[in-house]
PDB file of N, CA, C and O in Angstrom:
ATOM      1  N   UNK A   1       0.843  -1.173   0.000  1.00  0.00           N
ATOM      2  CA  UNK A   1       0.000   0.000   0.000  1.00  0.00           C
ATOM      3  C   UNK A   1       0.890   1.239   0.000  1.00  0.00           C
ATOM      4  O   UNK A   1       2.033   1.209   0.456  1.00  0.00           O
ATOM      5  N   UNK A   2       0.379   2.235  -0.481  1.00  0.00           N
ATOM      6  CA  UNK A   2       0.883   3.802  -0.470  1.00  0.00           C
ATOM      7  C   UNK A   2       1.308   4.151   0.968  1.00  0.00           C
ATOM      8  O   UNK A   2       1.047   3.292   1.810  1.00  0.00           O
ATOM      9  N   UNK A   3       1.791   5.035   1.296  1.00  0.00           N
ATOM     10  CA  UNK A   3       2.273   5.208   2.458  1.00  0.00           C
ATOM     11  C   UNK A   3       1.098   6.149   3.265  1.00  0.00           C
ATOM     12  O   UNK A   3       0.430   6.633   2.351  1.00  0.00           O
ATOM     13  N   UNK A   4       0.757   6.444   4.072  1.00  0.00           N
ATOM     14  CA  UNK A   4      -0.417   7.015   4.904  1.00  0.00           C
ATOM     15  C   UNK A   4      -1.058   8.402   4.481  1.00  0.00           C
ATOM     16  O   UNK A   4      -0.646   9.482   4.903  1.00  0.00           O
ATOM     17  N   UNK A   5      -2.192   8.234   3.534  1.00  0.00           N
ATOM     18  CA  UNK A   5      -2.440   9.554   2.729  1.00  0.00           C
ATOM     19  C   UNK A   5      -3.532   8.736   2.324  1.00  0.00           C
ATOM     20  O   UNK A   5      -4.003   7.627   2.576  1.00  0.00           O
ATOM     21  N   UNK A   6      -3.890  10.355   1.129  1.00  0.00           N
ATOM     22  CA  UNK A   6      -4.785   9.650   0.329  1.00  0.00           C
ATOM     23  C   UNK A   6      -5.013   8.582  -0.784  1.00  0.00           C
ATOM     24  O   UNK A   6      -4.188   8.145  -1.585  1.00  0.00           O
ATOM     25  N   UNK A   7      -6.492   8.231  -0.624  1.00  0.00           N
ATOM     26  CA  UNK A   7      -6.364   7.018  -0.956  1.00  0.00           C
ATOM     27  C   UNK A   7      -7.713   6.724  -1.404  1.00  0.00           C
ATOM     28  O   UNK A   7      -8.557   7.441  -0.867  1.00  0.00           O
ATOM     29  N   UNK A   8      -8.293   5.617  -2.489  1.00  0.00           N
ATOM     30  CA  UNK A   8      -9.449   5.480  -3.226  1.00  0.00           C
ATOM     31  C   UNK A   8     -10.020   4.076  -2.239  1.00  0.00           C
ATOM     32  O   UNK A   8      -9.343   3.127  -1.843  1.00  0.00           O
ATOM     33  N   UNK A   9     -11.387   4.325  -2.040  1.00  0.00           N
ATOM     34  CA  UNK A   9     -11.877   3.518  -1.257  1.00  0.00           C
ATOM     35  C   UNK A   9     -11.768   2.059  -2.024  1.00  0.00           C
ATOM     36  O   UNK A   9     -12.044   1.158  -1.231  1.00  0.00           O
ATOM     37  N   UNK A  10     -11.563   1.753  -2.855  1.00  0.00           N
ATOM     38  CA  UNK A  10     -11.736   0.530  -3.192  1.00  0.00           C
ATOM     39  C   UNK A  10     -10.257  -0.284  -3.037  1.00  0.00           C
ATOM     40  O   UNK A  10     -10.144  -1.510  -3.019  1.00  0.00           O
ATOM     41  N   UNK A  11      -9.148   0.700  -2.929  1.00  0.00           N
ATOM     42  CA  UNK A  11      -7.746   0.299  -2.405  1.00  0.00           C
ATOM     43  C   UNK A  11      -8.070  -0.005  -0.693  1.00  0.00           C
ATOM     44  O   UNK A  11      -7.888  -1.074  -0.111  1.00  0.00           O
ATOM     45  N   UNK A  12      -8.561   1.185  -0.150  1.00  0.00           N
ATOM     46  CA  UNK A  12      -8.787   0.689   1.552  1.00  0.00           C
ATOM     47  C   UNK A  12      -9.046  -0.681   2.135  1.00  0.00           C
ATOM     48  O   UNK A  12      -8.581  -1.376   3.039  1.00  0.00           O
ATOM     49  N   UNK A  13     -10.535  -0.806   0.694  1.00  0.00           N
ATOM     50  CA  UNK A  13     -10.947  -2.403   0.926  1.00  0.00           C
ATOM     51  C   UNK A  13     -10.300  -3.594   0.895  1.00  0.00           C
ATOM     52  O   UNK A  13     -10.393  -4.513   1.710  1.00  0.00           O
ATOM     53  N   UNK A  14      -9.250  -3.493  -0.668  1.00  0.00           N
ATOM     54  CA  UNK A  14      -8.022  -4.000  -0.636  1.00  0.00           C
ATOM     55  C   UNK A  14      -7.152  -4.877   0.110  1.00  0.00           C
ATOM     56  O   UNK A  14      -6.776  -6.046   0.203  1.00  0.00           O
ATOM     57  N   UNK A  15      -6.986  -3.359   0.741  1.00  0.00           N
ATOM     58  CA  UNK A  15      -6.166  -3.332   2.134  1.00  0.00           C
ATOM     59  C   UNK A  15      -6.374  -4.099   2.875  1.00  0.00           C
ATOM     60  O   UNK A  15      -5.771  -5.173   2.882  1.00  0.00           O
ATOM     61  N   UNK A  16      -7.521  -3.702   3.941  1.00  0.00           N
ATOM     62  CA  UNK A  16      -8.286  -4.601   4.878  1.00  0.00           C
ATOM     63  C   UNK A  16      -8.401  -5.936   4.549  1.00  0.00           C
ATOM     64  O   UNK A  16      -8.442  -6.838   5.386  1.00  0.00           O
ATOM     65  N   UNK A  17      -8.469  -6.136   2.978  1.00  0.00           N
ATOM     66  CA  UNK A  17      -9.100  -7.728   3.022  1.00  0.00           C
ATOM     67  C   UNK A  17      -7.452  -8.504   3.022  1.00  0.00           C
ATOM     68  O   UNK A  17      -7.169  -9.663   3.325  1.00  0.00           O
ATOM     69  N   UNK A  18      -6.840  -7.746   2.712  1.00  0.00           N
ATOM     70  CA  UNK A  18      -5.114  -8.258   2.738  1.00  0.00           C
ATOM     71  C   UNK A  18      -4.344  -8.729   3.991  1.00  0.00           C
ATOM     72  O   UNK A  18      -3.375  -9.487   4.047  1.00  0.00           O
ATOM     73  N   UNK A  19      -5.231  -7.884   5.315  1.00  0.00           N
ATOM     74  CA  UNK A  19      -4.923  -8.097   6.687  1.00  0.00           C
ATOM     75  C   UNK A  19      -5.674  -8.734   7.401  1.00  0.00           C
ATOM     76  O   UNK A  19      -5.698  -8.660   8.630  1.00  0.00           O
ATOM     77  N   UNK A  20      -6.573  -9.635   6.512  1.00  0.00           N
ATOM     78  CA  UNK A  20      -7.928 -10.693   6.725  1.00  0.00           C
ATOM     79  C   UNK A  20      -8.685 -10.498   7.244  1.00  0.00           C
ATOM     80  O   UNK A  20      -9.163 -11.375   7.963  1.00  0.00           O
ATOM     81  N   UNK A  21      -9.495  -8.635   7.150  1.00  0.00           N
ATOM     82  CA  UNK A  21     -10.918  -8.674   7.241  1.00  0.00           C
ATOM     83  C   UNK A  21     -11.799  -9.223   6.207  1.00  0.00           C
ATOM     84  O   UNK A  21     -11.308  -9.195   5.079  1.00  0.00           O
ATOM     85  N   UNK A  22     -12.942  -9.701   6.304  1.00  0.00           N
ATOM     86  CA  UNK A  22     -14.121  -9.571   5.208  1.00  0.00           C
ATOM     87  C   UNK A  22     -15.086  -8.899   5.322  1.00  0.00           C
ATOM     88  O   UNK A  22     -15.692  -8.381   6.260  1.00  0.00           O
ATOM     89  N   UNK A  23     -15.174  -8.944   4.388  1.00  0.00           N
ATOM     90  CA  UNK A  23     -16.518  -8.094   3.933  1.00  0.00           C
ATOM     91  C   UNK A  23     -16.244  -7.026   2.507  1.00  0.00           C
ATOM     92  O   UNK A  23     -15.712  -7.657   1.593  1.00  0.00           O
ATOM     93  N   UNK A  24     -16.436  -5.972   2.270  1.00  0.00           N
ATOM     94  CA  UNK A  24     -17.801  -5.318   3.046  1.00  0.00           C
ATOM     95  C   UNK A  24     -18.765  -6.176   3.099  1.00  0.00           C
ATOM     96  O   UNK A  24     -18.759  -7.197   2.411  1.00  0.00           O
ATOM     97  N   UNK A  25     -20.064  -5.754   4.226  1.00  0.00           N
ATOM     98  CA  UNK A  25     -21.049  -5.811   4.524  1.00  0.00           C
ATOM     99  C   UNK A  25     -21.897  -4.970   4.586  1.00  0.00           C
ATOM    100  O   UNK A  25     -21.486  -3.972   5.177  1.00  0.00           O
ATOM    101  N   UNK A  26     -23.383  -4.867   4.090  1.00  0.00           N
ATOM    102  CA  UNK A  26     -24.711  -4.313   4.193  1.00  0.00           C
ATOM    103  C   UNK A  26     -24.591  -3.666   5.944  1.00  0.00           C
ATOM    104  O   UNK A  26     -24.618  -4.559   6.791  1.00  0.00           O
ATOM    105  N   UNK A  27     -24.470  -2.250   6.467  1.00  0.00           N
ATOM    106  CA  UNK A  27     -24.848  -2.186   7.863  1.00  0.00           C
ATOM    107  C   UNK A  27     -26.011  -0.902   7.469  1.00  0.00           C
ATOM    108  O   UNK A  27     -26.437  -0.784   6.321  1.00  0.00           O
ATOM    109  N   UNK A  28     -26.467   0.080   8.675  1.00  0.00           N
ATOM    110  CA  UNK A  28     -27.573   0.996   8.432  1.00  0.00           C
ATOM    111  C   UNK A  28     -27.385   1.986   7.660  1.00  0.00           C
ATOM    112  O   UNK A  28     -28.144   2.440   6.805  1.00  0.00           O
ATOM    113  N   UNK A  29     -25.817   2.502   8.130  1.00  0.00           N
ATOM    114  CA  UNK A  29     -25.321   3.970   7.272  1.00  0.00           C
ATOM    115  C   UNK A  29     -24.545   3.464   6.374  1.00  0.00           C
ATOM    116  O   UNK A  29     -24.598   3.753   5.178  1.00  0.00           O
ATOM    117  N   UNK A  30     -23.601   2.501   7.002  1.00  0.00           N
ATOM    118  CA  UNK A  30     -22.232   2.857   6.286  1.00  0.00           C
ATOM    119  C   UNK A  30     -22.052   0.610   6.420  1.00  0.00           C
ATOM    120  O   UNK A  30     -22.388  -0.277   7.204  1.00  0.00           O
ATOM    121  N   UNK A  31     -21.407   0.726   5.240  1.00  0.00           N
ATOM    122  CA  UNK A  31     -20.836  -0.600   4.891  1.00  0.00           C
ATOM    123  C   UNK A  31     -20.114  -0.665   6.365  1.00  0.00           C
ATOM    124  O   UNK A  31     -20.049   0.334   7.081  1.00  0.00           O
ATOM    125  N   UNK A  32     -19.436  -2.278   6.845  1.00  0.00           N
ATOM    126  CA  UNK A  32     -18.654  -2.898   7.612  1.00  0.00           C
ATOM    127  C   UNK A  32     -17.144  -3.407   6.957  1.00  0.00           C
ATOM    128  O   UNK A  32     -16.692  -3.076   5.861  1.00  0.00           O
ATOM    129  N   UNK A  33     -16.638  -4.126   7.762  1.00  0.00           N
ATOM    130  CA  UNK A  33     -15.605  -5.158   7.228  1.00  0.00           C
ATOM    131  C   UNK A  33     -15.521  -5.683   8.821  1.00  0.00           C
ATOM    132  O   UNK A  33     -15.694  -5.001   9.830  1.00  0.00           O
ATOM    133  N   UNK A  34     -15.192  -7.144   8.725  1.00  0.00           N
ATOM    134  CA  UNK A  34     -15.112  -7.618  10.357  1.00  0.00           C
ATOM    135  C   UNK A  34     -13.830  -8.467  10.521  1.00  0.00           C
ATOM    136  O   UNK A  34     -13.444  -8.916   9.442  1.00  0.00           O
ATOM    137  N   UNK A  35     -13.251  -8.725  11.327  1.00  0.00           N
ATOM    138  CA  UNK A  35     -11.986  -9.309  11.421  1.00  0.00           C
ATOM    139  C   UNK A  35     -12.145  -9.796  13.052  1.00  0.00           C
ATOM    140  O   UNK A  35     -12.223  -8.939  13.933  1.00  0.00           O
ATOM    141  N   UNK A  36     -12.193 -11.497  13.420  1.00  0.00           N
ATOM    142  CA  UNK A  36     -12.636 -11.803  14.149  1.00  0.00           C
ATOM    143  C   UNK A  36     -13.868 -11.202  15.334  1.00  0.00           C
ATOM    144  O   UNK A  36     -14.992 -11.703  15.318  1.00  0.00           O
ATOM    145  N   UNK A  37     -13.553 -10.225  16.212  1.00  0.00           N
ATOM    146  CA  UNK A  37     -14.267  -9.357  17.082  1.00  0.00           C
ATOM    147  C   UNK A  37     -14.020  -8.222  16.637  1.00  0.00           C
ATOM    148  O   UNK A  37     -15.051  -7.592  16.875  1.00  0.00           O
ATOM    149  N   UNK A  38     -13.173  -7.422  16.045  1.00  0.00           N
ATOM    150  CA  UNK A  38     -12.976  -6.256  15.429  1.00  0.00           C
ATOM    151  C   UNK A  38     -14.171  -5.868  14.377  1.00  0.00           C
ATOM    152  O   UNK A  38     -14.680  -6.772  13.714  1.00  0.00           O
ATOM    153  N   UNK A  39     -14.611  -4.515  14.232  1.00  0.00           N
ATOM    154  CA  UNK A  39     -15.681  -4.417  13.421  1.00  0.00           C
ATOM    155  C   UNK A  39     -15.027  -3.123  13.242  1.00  0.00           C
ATOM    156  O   UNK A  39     -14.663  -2.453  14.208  1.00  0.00           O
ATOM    157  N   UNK A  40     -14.825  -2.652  11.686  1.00  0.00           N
ATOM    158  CA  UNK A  40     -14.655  -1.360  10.743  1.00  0.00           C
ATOM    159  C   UNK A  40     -15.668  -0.982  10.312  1.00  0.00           C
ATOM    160  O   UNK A  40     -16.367  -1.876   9.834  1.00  0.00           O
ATOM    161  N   UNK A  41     -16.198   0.351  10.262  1.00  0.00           N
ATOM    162  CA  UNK A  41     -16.717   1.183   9.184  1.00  0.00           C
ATOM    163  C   UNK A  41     -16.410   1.824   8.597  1.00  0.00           C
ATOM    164  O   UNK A  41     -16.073   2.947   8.972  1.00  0.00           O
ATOM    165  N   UNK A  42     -16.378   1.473   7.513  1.00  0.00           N
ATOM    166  CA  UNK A  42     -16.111   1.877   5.563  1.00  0.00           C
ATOM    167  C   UNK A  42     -16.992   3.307   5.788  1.00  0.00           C
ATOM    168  O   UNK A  42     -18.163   3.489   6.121  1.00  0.00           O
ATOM    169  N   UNK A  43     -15.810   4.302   5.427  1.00  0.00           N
ATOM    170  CA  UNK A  43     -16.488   5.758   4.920  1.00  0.00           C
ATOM    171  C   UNK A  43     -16.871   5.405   3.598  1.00  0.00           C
ATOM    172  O   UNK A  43     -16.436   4.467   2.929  1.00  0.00           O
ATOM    173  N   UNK A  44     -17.834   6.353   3.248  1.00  0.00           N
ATOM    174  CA  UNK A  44     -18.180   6.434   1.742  1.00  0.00           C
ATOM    175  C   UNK A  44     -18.264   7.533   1.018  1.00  0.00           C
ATOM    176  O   UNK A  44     -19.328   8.058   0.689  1.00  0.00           O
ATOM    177  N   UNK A  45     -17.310   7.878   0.774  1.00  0.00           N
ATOM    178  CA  UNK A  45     -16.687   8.996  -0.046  1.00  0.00           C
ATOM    179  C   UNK A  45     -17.918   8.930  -1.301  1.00  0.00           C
ATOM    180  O   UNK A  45     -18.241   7.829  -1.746  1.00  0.00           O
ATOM    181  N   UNK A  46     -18.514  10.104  -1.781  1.00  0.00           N
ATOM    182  CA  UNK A  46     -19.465  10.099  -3.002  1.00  0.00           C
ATOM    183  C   UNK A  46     -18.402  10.423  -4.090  1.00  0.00           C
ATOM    184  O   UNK A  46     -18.318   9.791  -5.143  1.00  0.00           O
ATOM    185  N   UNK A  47     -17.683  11.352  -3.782  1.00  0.00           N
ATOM    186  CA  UNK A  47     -16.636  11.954  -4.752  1.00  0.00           C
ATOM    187  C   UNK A  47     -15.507  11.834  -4.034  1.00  0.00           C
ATOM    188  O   UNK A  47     -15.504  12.084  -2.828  1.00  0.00           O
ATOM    189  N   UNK A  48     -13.996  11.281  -4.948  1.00  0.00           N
ATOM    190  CA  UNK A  48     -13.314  12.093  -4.423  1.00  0.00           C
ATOM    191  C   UNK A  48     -12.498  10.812  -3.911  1.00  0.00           C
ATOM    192  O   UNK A  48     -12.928   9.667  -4.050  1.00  0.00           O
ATOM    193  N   UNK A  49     -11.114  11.167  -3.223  1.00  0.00           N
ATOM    194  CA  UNK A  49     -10.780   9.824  -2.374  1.00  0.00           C
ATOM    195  C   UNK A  49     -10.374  10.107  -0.705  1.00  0.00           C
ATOM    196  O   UNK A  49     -10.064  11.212  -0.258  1.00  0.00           O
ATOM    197  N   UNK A  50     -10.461   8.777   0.123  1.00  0.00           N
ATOM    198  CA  UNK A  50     -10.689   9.108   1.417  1.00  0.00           C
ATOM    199  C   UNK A  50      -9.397  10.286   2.109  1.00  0.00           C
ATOM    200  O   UNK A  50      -8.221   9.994   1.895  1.00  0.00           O
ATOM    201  N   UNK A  51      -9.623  11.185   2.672  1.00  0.00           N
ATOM    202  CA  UNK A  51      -8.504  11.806   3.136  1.00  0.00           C
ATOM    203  C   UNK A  51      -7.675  11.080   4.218  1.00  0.00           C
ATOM    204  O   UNK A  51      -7.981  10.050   4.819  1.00  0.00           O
ATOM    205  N   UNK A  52      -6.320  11.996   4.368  1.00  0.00           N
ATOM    206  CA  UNK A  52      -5.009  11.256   4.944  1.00  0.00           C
ATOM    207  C   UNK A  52      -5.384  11.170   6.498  1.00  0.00           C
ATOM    208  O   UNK A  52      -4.873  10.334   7.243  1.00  0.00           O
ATOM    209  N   UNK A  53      -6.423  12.215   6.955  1.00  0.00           N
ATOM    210  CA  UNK A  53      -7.082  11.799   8.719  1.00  0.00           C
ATOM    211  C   UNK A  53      -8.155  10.972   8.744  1.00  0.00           C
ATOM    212  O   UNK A  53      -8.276  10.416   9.835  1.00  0.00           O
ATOM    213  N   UNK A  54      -9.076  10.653   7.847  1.00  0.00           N
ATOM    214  CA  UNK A  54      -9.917  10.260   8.120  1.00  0.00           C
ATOM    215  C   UNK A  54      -9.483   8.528   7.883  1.00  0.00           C
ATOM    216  O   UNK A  54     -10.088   7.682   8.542  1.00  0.00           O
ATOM    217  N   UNK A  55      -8.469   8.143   6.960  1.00  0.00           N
ATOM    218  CA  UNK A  55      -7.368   6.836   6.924  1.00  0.00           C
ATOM    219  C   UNK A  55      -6.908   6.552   7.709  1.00  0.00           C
ATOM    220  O   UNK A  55      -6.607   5.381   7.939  1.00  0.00           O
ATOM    221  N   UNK A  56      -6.566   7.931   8.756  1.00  0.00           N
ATOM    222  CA  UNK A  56      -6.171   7.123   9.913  1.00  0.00           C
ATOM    223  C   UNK A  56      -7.013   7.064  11.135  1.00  0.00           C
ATOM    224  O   UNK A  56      -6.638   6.371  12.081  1.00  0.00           O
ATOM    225  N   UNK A  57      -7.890   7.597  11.177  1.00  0.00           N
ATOM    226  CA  UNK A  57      -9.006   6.982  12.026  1.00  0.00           C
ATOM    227  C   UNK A  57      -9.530   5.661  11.781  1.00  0.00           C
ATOM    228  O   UNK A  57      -9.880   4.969  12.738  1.00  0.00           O
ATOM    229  N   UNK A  58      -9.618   5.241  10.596  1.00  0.00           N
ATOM    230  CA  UNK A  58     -10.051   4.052  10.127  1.00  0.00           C
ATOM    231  C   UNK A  58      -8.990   2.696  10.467  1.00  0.00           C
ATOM    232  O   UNK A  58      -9.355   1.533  10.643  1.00  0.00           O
ATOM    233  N   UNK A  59      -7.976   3.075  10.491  1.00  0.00           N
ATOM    234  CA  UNK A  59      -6.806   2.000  10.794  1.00  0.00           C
ATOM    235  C   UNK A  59      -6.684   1.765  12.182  1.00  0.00           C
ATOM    236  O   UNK A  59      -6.350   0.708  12.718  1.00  0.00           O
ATOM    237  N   UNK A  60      -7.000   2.906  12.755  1.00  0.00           N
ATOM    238  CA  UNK A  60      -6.952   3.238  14.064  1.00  0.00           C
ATOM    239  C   UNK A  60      -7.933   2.105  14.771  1.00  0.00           C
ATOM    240  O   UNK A  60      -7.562   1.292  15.618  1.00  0.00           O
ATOM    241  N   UNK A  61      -9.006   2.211  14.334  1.00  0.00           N
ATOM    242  CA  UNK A  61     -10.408   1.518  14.949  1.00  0.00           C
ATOM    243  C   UNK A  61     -10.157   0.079  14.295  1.00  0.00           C
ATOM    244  O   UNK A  61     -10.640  -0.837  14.960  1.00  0.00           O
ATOM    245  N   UNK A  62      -9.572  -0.254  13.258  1.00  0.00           N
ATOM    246  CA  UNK A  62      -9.118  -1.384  12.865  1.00  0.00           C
ATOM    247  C   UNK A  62      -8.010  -2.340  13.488  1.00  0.00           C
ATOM    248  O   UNK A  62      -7.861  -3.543  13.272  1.00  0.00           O
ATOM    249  N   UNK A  63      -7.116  -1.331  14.484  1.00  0.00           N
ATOM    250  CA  UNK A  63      -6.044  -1.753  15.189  1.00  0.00           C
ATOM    251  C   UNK A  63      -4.593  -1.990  14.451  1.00  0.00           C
ATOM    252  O   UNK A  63      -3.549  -2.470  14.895  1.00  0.00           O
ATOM    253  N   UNK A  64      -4.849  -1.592  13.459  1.00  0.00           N
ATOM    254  CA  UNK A  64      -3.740  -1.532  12.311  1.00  0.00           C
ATOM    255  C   UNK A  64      -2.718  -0.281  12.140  1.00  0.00           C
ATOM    256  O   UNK A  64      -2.991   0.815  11.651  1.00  0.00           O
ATOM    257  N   UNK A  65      -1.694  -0.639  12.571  1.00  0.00           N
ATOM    258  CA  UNK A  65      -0.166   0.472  13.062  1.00  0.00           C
ATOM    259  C   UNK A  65      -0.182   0.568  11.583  1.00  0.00           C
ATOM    260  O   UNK A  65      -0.638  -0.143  10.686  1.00  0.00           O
ATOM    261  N   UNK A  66       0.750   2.168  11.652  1.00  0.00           N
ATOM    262  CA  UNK A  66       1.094   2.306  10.229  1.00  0.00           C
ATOM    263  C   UNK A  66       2.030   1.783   9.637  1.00  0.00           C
ATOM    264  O   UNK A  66       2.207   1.959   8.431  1.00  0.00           O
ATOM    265  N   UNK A  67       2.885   0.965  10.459  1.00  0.00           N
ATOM    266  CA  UNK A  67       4.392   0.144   9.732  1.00  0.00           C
ATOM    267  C   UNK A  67       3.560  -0.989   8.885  1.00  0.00           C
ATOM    268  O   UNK A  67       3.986  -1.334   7.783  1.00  0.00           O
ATOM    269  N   UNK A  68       2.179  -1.646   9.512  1.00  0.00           N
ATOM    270  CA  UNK A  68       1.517  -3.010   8.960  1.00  0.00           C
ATOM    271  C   UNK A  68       0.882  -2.391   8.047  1.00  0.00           C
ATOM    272  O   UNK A  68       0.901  -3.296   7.214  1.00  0.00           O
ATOM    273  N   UNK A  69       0.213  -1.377   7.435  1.00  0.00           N
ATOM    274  CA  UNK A  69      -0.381  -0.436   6.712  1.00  0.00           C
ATOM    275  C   UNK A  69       0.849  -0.611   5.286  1.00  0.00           C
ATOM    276  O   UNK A  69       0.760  -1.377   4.327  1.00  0.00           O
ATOM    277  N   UNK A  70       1.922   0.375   5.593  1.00  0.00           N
ATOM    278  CA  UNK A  70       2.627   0.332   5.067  1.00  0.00           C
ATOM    279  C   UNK A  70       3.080  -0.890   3.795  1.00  0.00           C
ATOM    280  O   UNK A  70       3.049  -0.985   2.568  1.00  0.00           O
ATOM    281  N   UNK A  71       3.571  -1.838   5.190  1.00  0.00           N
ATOM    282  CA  UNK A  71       4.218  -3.128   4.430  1.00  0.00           C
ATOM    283  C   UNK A  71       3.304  -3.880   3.442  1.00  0.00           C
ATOM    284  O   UNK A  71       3.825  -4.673   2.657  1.00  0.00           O
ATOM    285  N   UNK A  72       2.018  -3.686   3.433  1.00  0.00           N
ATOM    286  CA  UNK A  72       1.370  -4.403   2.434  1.00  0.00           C
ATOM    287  C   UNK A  72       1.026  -3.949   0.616  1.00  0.00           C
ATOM    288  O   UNK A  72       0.426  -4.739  -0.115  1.00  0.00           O
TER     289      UNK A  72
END
């Protein structure tokens, strides 16, 4: 992966599924991805690609350091 920036949601998904979440999943607002007890929510950018804070909130809640981010 790119190094901690922006980035097109369908790379994020990528990502995640590379560090053995699945999904996405159908939730109320916003898609999932789940990784044993861990549960992500997928922003959904209409336009545009996800910004470099809001990537890392998402990794964040995923439990994913940026060196493991990185290396993939």
């Amino acid at each position: 992966m790119p190094s901690v920036g922006p980035i097109k949601r369908r790379d994020l998904i990528a990502g995640l599924r590379s560090l053995g979440f699945r999904g996405p999943f159908a939730g109320k607002r916003h898609q999932f991805m789940r990784r044993a007890e861990r549960t992500v929510r997928l922003p959904n950018p209409h336009q545009g690609e996800i910004s470099r804070g809001l990537l890392i909130r998402v990794l964040r809640e995923a439990g994913i350091s940026r060196n493991q981010w990185e290396s993939i």
